[in-house]
C-alpha angles and dihedrals in degrees: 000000000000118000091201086064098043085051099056095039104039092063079046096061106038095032098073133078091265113108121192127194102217128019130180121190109200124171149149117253106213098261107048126089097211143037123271127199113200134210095207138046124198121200097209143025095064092161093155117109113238119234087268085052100250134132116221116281105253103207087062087055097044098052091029098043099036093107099038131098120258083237146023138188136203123252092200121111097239097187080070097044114040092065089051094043099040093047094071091049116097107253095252090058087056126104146130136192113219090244095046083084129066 
């Protein structure tokens, strides 16, 4: 993942006039060898280097983030969607932490 790209997409997606009614981020950080899909989002405290090596600009957090929550939590049933998600995964893609699902 690289935090430059996701700060300068992110505004782009959710500063327009399109509206969306679900959206999942998924994503590989850049040492990890599978995919990961997360129940909860913080807006701050991002401490881990990018693949480039790079923290998040924090001027674009700071202007894109002002008006959101410090966490958020998803409203899916991941029980459900984990086994539907993860089965079109290749095998190798595919992991789970005991505590990633309620």
């Amino acid at each position: 993942m690289a935090y430059d790209v996701v700060d300068e997409l992110v505004p782009e997606l959710y500063g327009g006039t399109t509206t969306y009614d679900a959206v999942i981020h998924i994503g590989l950080a850049s040492k990890q060898t599978y995919y990961a899909l997360e129940t909860t989002a913080h807006r701050d405290g991002y401490e881990k280097f990018d693949v480039n090596g790079q923290l998040p600009q924090s001027s674009v957090q700071a202007s894109f983030r002002k008006d959101c929550p410090v966490e958020l939590k998803t409203c899916a049933h991941i029980p459900d969607v984990w086994p539907r998600w993860s089965g079109v995964l290749p095998v190798r893609l595919r992991a789970l932490r005991s505590d990633s699902v309620d």
